[in-house]
C-alpha positions in Angstrom: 0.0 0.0 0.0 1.6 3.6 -1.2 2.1 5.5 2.0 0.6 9.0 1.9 -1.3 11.4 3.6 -5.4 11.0 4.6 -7.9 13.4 2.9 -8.6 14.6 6.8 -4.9 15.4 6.5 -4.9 17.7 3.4 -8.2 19.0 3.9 -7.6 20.3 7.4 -4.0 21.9 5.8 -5.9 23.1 2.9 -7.6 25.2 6.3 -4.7 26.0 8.7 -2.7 27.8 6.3 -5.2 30.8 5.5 -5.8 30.1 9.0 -2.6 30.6 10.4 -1.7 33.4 7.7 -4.8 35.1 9.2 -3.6 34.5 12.5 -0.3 35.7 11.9 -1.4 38.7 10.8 -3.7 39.8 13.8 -1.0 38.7 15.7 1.4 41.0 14.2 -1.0 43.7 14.1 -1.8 43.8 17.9 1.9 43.1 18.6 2.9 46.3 16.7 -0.1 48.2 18.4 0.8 47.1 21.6 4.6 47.4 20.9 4.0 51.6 19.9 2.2 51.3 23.6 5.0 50.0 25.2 7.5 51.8 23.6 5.2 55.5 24.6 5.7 53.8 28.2 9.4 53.1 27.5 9.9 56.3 26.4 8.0 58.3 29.9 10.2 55.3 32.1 13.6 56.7 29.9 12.5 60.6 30.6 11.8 60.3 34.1 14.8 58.1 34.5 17.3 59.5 32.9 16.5 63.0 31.4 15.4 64.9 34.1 18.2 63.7 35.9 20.9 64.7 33.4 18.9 67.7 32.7 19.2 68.5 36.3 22.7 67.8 36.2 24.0 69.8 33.8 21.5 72.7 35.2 23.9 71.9 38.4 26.9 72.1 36.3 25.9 75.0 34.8 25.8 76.8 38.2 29.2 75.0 39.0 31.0 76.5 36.2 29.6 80.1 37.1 30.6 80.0 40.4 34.3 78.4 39.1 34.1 81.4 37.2 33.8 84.0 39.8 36.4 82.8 41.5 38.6 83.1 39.0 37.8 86.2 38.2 38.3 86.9 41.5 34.9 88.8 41.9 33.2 85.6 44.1 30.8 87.7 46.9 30.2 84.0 48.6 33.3 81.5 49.7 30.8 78.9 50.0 29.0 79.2 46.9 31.5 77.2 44.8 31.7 74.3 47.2 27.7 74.6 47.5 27.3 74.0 43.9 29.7 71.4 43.5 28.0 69.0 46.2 24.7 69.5 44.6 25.7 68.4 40.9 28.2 65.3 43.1 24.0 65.2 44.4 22.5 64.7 41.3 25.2 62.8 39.7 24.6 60.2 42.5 20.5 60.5 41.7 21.4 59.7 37.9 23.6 56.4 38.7 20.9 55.4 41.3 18.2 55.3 38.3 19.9 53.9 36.0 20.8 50.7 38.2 16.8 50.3 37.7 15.6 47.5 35.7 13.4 49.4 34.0 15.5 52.0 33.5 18.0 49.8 31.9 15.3 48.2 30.0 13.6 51.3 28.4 17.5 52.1 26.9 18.8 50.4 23.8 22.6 49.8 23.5 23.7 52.9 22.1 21.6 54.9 24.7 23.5 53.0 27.3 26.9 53.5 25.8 26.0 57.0 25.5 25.1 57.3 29.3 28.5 55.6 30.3 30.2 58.7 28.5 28.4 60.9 30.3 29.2 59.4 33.8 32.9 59.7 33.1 32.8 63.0 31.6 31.7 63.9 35.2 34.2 61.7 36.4 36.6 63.8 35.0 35.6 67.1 36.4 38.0 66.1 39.5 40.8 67.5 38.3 39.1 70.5 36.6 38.4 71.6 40.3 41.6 71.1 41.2 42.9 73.3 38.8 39.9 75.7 39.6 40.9 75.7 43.0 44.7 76.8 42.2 44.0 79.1 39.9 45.4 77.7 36.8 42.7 77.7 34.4 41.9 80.3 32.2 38.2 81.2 31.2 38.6 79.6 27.9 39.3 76.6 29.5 37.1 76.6 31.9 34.4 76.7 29.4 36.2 74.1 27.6 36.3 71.0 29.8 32.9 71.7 31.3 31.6 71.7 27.9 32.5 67.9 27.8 29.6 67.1 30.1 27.2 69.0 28.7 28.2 68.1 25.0 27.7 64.0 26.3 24.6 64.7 27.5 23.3 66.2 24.3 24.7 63.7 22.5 22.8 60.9 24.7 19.7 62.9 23.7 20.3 62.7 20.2 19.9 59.0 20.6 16.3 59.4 22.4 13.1 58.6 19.6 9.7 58.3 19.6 9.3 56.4 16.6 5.9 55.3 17.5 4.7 59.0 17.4 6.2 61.7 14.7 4.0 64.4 16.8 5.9 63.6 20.0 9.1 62.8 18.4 8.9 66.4 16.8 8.7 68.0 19.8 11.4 66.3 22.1 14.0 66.7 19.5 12.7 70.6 19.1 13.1 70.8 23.1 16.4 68.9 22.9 17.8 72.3 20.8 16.0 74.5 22.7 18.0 73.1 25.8 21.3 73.2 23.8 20.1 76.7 23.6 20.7 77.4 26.8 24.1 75.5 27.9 25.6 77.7 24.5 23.5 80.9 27.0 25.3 79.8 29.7 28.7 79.7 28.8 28.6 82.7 27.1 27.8 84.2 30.7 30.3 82.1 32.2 33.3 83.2 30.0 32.1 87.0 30.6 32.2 86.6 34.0 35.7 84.4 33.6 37.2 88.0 32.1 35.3 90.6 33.9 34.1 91.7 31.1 37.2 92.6 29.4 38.3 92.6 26.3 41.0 89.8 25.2 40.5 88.9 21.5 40.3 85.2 22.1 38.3 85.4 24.7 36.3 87.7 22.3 36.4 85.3 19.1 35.0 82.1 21.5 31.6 84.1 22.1 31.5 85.2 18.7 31.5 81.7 17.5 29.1 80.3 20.5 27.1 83.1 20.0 26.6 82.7 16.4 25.8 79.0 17.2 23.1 79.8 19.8 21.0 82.8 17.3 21.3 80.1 14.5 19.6 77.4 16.6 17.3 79.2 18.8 15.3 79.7 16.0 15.1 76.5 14.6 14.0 74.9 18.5 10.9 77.1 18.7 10.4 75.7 14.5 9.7 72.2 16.2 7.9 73.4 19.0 4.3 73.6 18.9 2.8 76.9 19.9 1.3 75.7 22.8 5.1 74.5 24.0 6.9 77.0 22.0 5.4 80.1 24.0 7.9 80.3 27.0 10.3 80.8 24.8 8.9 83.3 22.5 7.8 85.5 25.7 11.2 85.3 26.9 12.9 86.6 23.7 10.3 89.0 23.6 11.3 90.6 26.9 13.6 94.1 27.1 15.7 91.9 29.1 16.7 89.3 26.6 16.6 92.3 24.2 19.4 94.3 26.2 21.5 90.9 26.9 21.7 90.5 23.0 22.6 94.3 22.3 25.4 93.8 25.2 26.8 90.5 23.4 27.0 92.5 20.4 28.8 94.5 21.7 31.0 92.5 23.3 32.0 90.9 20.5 32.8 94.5 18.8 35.2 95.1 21.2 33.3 96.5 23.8 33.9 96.5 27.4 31.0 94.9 29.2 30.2 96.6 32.8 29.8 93.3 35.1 27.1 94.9 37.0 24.6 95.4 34.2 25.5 92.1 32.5 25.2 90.3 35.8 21.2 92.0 35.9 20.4 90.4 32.7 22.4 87.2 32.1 21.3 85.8 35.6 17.6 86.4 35.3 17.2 85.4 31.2 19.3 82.0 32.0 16.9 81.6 35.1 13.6 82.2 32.7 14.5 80.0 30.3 16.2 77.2 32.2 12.5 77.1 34.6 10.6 77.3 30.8 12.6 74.5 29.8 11.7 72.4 32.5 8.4 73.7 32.2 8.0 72.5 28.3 9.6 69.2 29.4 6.9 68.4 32.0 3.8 69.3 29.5 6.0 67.1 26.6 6.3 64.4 29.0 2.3 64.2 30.3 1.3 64.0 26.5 3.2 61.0 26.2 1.5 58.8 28.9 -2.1 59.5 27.6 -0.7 59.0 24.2 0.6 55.5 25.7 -2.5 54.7 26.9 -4.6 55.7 23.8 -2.8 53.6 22.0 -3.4 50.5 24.2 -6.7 50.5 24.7 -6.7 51.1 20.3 -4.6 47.8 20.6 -6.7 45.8 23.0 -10.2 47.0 20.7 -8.2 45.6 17.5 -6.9 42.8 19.4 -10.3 41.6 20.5 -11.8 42.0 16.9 -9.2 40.0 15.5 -9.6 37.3 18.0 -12.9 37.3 17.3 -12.7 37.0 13.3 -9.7 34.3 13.6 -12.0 32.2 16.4 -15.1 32.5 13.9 -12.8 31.6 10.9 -11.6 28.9 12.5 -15.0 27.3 13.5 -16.7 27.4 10.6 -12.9 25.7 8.8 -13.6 23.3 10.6 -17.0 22.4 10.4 -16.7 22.5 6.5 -13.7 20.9 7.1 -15.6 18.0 8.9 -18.3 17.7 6.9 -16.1 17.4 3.6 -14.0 15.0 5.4 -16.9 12.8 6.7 -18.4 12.4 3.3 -14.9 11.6 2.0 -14.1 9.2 4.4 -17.5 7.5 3.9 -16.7 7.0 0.1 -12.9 5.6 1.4 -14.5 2.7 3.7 -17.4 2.1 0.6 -14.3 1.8 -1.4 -11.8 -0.2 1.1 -15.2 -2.7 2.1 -15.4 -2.9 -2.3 -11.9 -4.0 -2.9 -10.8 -5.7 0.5 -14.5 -7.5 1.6 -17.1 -8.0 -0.9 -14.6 -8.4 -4.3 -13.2 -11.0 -2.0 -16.2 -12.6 -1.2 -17.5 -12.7 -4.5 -14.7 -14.3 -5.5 -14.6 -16.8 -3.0 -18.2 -18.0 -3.1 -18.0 -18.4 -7.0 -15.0 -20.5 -6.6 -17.1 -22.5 -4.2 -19.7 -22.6 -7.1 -22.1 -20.6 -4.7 -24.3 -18.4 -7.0 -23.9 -14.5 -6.7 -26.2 -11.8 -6.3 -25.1 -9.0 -8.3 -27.6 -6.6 -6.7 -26.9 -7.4 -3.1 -23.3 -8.2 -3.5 -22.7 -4.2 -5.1 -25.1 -2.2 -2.9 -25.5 1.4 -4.2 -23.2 3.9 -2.2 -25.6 6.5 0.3 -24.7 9.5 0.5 -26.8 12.8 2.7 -28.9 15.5 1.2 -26.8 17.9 1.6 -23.8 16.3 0.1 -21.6 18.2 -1.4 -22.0 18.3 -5.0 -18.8 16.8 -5.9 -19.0 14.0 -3.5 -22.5 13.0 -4.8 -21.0 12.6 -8.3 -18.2 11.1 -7.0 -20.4 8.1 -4.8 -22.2 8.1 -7.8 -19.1 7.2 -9.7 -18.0 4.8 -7.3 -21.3 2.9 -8.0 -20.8 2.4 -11.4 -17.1 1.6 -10.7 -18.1 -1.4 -8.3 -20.8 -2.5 -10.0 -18.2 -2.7 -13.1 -15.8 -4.7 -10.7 -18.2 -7.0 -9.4 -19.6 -7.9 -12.6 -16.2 -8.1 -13.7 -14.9 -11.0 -11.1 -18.2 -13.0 -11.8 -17.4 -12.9 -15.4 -14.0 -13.4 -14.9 -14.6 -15.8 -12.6 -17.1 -18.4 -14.7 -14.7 -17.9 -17.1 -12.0 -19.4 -15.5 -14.1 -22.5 -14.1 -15.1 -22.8 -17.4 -11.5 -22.7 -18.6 -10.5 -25.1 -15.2 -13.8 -27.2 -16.5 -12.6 -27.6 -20.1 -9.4 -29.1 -18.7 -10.2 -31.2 -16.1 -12.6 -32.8 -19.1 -9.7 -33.3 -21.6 -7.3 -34.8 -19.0 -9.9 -36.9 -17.9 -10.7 -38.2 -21.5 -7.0 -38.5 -21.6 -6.7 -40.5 -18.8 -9.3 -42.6 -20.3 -8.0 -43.1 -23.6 -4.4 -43.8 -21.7 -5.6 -46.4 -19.7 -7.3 -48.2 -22.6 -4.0 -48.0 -24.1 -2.6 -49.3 -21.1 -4.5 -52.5 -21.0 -4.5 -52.6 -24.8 -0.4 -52.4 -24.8 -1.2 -55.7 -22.0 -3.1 -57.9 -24.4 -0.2 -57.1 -27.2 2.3 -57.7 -25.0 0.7 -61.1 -23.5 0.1 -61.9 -27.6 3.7 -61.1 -28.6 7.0 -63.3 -27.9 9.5 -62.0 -30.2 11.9 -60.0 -27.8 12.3 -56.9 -30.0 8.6 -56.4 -30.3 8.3 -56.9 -26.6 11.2 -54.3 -25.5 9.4 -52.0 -27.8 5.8 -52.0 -26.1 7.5 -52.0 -22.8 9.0 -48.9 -23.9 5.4 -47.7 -25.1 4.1 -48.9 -22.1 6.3 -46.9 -20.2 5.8 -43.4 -22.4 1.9 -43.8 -21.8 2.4 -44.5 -18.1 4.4 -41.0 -18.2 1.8 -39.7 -20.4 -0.6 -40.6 -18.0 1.3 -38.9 -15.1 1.2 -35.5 -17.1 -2.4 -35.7 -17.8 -3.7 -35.9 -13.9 -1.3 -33.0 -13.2 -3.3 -31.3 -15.7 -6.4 -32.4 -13.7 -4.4 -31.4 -10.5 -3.9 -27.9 -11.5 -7.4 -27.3 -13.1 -9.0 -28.3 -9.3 -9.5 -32.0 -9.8 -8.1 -34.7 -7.8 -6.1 -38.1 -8.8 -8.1 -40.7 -10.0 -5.9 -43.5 -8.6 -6.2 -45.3 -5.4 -4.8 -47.9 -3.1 -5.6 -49.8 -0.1 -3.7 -50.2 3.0 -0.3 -48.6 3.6 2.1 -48.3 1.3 6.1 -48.4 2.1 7.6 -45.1 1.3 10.4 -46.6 -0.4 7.9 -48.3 -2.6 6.8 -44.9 -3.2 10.0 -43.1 -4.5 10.8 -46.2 -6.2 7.4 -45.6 -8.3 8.0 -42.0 -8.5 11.0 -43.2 -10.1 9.5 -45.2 -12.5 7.5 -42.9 -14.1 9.9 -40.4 -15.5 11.9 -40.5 -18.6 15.5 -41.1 -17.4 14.2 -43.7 -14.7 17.7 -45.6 -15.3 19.7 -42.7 -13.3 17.8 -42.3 -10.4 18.8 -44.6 -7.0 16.7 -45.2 -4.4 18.3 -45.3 -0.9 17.4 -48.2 1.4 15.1 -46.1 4.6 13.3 -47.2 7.6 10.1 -49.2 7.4 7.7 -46.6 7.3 5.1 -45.8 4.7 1.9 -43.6 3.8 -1.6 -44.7 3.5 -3.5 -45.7 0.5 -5.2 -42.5 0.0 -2.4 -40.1 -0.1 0.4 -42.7 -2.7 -1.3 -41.0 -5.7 -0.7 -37.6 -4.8 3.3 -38.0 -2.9 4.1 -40.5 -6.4 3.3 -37.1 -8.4 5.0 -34.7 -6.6 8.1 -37.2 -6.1 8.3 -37.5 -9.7 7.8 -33.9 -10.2 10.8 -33.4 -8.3 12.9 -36.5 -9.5 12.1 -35.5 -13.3 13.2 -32.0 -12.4 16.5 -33.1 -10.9 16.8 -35.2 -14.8 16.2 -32.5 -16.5 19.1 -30.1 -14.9 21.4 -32.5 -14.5 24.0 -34.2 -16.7 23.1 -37.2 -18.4 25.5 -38.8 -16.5 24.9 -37.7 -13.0 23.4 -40.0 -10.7 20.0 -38.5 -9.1 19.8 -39.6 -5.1 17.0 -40.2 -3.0 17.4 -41.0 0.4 14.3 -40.9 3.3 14.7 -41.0 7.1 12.4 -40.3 10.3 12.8 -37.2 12.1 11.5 -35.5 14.8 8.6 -33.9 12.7 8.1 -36.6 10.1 9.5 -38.3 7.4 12.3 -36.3 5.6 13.2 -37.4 1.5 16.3 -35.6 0.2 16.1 -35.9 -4.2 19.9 -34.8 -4.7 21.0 -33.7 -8.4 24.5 -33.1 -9.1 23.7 -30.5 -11.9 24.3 -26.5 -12.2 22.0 -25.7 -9.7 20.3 -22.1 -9.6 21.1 -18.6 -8.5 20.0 -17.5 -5.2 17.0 -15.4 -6.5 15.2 -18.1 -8.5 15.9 -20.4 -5.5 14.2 -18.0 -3.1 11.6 -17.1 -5.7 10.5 -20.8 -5.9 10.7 -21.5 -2.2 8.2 -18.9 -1.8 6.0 -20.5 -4.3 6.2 -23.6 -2.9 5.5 -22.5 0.6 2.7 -20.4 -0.2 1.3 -21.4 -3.5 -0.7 -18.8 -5.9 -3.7 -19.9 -7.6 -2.8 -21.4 -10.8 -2.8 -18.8 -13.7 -3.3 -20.4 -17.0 -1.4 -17.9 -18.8 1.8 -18.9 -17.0 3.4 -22.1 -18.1 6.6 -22.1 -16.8 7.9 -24.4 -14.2 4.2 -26.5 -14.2 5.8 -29.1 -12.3 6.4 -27.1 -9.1 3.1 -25.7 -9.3 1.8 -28.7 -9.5 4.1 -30.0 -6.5 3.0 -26.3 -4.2 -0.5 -27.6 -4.7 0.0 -31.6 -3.8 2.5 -29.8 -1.0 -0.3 -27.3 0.6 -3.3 -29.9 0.4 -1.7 -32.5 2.7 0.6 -29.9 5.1 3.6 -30.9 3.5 6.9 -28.5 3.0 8.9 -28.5 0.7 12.3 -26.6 0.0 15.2 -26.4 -1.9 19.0 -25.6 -0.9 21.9 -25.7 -3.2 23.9 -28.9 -3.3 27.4 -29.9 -1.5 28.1 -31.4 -5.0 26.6 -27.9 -7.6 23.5 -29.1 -7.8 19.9 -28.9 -6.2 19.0 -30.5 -3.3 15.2 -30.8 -2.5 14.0 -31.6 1.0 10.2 -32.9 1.4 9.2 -33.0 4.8 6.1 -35.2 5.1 4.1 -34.5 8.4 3.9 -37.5 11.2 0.0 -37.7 10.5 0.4 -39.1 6.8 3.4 -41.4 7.7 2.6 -44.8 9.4 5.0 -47.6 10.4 4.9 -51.1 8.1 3.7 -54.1 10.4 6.9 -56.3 10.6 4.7 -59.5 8.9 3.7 -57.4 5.7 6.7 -57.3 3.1 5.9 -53.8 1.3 5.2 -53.7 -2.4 8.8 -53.4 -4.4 9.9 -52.0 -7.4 13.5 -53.8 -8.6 15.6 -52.9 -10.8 19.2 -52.0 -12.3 17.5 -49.0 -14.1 15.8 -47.7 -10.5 18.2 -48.4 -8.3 16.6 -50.1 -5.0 19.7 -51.1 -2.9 18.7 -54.2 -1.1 21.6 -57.0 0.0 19.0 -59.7 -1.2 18.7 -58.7 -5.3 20.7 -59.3 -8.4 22.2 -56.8 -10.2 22.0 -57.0 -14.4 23.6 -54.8 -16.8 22.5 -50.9 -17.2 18.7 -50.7 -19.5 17.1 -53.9 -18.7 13.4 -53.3 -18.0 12.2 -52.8 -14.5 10.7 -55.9 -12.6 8.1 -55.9 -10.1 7.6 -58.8 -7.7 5.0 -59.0 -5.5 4.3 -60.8 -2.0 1.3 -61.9 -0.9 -0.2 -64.1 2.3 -1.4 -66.3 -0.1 2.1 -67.2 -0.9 4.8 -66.3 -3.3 4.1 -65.9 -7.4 7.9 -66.4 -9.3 8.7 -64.5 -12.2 7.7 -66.6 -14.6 4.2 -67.6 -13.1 4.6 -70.7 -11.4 2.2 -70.7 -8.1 4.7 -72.1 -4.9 4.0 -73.6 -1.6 2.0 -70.7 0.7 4.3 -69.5 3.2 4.1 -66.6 5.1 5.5 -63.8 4.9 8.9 -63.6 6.8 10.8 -60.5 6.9 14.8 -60.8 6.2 16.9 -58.8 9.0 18.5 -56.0 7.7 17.3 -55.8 4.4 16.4 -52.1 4.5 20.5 -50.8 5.3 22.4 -49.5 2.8 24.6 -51.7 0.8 27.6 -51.0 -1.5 25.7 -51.8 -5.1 28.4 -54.3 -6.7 28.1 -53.2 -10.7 29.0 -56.0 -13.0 32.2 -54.3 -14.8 32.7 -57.5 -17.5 30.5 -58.0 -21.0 27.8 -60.3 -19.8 28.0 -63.4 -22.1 25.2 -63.3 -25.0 22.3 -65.5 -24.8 20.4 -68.0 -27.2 17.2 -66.5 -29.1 15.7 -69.3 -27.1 17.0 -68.1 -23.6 16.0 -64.3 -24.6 12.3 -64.9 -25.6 11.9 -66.9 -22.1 13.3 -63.8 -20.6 11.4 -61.3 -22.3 8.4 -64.0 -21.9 9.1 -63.4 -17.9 9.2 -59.8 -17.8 5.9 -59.6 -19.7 4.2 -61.7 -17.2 5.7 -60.2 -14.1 4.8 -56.5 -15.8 0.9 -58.1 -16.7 0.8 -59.4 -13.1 1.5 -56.1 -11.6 -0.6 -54.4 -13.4 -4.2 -56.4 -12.8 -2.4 -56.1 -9.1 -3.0 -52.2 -9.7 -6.0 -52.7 -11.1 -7.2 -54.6 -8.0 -6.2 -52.1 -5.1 -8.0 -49.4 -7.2 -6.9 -49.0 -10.4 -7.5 -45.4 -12.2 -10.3 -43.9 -12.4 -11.2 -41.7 -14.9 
């Protein structure tokens, strides 16, 4: 049977895939619904986590530097104020490493956010030794501004890092507050390099606000661009003071070379950077409450689609597979209509016809049943499979008369052969009992031997076509007597010896059959052997019956034909008329499977064949010691027995036969009635002594009485045949 996979199987993948494609795709929607959520949440976890902290930091730092500054201007009103402002940003640096250590902290970061953060941290790390140097006096404002830049420059640069890819709207505005907080670290060192110099003029000093201050008026604008109004107002107020008017007019100034009176600057710088530093914060905390809701929205959008999908996939999926079952039901009904067709009722059919049992067509091929609301296709298809069965069954009647017709037609011509061969049997009897001229007589015993073989080929014609042999006998038969028969009814007789074996034979009923499969073996073993070769046949008891080894000495056969026909005989097909090869051991798998016997063949110590027929215990019977078993002697089938005379190779086979009426001679003469008496040893094998000299040549007168001997001992045998049962045609 061709493996493959069940209509259930195909019709329920025909489903899942659109199924699981529709799946996959609610699946992926809600994921990415609920993923811009989380990432909203990520982003307010990240904010309060990290950016107001290093938004407060570099506010500190900012302060830090300013009050560095003073004192190295030496214009500081406050001792204190330095070291104040350096343990609040140590404060908030502390705040900043204590977030991040958070889980979710760490979690709303990617990698480049958190290698970005690491910078930061050691940038303020670093600020150690810028102290130092504040503290002696050995910076100048230029470098002052310079190394504290490197904090604040890290921390912008962590910012440019920070997304919202999930919304443009809120992405727009944290990068637009991002610059506006650039804004004012580029404001505050501007003040803090004015305050590092007084206010006086050095030309470097002078060229480093030009270029920060250039920087600052070309991004200021382009923060309150990304800003929406609502957030962008602090900013615009504040640029719309006098104050932040009059800081700008002073920095322009400055940067002409003009002086800058400390007292005045200090009245403006200080309050503008306070203003917008508190509307920075200010926009970040109204930035950072629109992103919650926003989170939040976008969840509950998520959970709606979610729960719509789920409910389309769960209503796809149920009626899948209800259609799916329904299909599958009707299809598997027309599968077990099919299997019951070819595996139960073709079967039957058969079966009952080769019994001879008449067969119902109508009830045999029922019509397939299929619901009303079968699918189209399936009713057509049932409707199909009607006609298909219908054909079949009609089919393996017709096929099956003919074949009994065909087995009839064959039995009825081996039968009239048998007939006409027994009547040429007894006919070749009369001649030979009429005829005394030795030549004449060798010929009909030659005839007489062709028709017996004829004969032999004619009931395994009957045998294959279902009949049974037509000959019987009574009582039980020696199985040597049996080979030695078996023997005598093949062609090349004169090369086969029998073996001496144990006294035990077969019953009456069974000789018929066990002489035609012997000789179907031993004529085998002829024809694939050398003409020279001697064919063996040797029988003993063992432990499940009687074993016969028939030994060629011939080619042999490959291993596959051997196996092939070893099957054959084991388990034997029905007999196909239309093969006509090896007949004989069809004919001997048949004879073998009706009585429960096995036969097999090996190869042969010597290149030839060796077959081995194992006849069961219950056929096989033991020979009463007082009965002396039916014998065939002679040169030609070689019976090894210490008590018979060997003659030269061809002379005609000779039969004698003991009864408990007495003994009959060769030649005819009735003796004294004795019983039987059984000679000791007789059945063991004896070395056959083979005349090697030219036997002397005999009279015309001591030949006919020879010849005249055989043909009663031959004519004697057979009415003894014809007594225990004959053949029946």
């Amino acid at each position: 049977m061709a493996s493959g996979r069940s209509i259930r199987f195909k019709i329920s993948t025909l489903l899942v895939i659109p199924l699981i494609s529709l799946v996959a795709l609610w699946a992926f929607a809600a994921s990415t619904t609920t993923g811009q959520a989380l990432n909203l949440l990520k982003v307010e976890t990240f904010w309060s986590g990290v950016i107001n902290h290093t938004d407060a930091l570099v506010t500190d730092l900012q302060n830090e530097r300013l009050a560095s500054a003073e004192r190295l201007a030496g214009v500081a009103t406050d001792p204190a104020a330095l070291s104040a402002a350096r343990a609040k940003a140590d404060k908030t640096r502390k705040a900043l490493t204590d977030s991040v250590l958070s889980q979710d902290v760490r979690d709303s970061m990617t990698a480049e956010m958190k290698t970005r953060l690491q910078g930061v941290l050691a940038a303020v790390d670093n600020l150690s030794d810028t102290r130092r140097r504040v503290d002696e006096g050995k910076l100048t404002g230029r470098d002052l501004i310079t190394r504290y830049a490197t904090v604040s420059d890290a921390v912008h640069l962590l910012y440019s890092t920070f997304t919202i890819s999930t919304d443009v709207e809120l992405s727009l505005q944290a990068q637009g507050l991002i610059a506006a907080d650039e804004v004012r670290e580029l404001l505050s060192r501007e003040h803090a390099l004015i305050v590092a110099v007084n206010g006086k003029i050095e030309h470097a000093d002078m060229h480093l606000v030009a270029g920060i201050d250039g920087t600052r008026r070309f991004l200021f604008p382009k923060a309150l661009a990304q800003l929406d109004p609502e957030l962008r107002a602090p900013f615009e107020k504040l640029e719309a003071s006098s104050r932040y008017a009059t800081m700008e007019r002073v920095l322009t100034g400055y940067i002409a070379a003009q002086p800058v009176d400390m007292q005045i600057w200090r009245g403006l710088a200080d309050p503008v950077l306070k203003e917008y530093t508190e509307a920075v914060w200010s926009t970040g905390g109204e930035l950072l409450s629109r992103m919650e809701p926003a989170g939040v929205s976008i969840l509950v959008q998520a959970a709606i689609a979610g729960a719509l999908g789920l409910i389309a996939v769960v209503f796809s999926i149920f009626i899948s597979v209800r259609l799916g079952r329904r299909i599958t039901r009707e299809l598997a009904g027309l599968r077990r209509t099919a299997l019951d067709l070819s595996e139960i009722r073709l079967p039957d059919v058969v079966a009952k016809l080769r019994r001879g049992e008449s067969v119902d067509i109508a009830s045999e091929a029922p019509a397939i049943t299929v619901g009303s609301d079968a699918t189209s296709e399936v009713a057509d298809l049932a409707a199909a499979f009607d006609s298909v069965q219908s054909t079949a069954v009609d089919a393996a009647v017709e096929q099956a008369r003919m074949r009994e017709g065909i087995a009839q037609a064959l039995r009825n011509l081996a039968r009239r052969s048998q007939s006409l061969l027994q009547r040429q049997l007894k006919l070749l009897d009369e001649m030979q009992r009429q005829t005394e001229e030795p030549e004449a007589l060798e010929h009909l015993f030659k005839l007489d031997h062709l028709t017996t073989r004829m004969r032999r080929h004619a009931e395994g014609l009957v045998l294959l076509s279902g009949g049974s042999a037509g000959r019987r006998w009574r009582g039980t038969i020696p199985m040597e007597d049996v080979l030695s028969g078996s023997a005598a009814q093949i062609e090349e007789y004169t090369r086969v010896r029998v073996y001496p074996m144990p006294e035990y034979g077969v019953s009456g009923g069974t000789v018929a059959d066990l002489m035609h499969l012997f000789a179907e073996l031993i004529e085998n073993a002829t024809s694939f052997s050398a003409p020279n070769n001697e064919i063996s046949v040797r029988g003993e008891m063992v432990g499940r019956g009687f074993a016969v080894e028939i030994e060629d000495r011939g080619l042999g056969m490959s291993e596959e034909i051997r196996r092939s026909i070893n099957e054959r005989l084991a388990s034997p097909p029905d007999f196909d008329p239309a093969q006509t090869e090896r007949l004989g051991f069809a004919v001997v798998g048949m004879l073998a499977a009706k009585h429960g016997i096995k036969v097999t063949l090996k190869p042969s110590p010597f290149g030839g064949t060796t077959a081995i027929v194992l006849v069961p215990r219950t056929l096989v019977e033991h020979v009463p010691a007082p009965v002396e078993p039916l014998r065939f002697e002679s040169v030609s089938v070689s019976v090894v027995r210490p008590d018979t005379e060997t003659t030269g190779d061809g002379e005609l086979p000779r039969r004698v036969r003991t009864t408990k009426r007495g003994v009959t001679s060769p030649v005819g003469q009735p003796q004294e009635p004795v019983l039987p008496r059984r000679v000791r040893q007789t059945n063991l094998p004896q070395r056959q002594e083979h005349v090697s000299h030219v036997p002397e040549e005999r009279s015309p007168e001591q030949t006919r009485a020879l010849l005249s001997s055989l043909q009663s001992g031959w004519q004697r045998g057979r009415q003894d045949s014809d007594q225990d049962g004959g053949s029946q045609s």
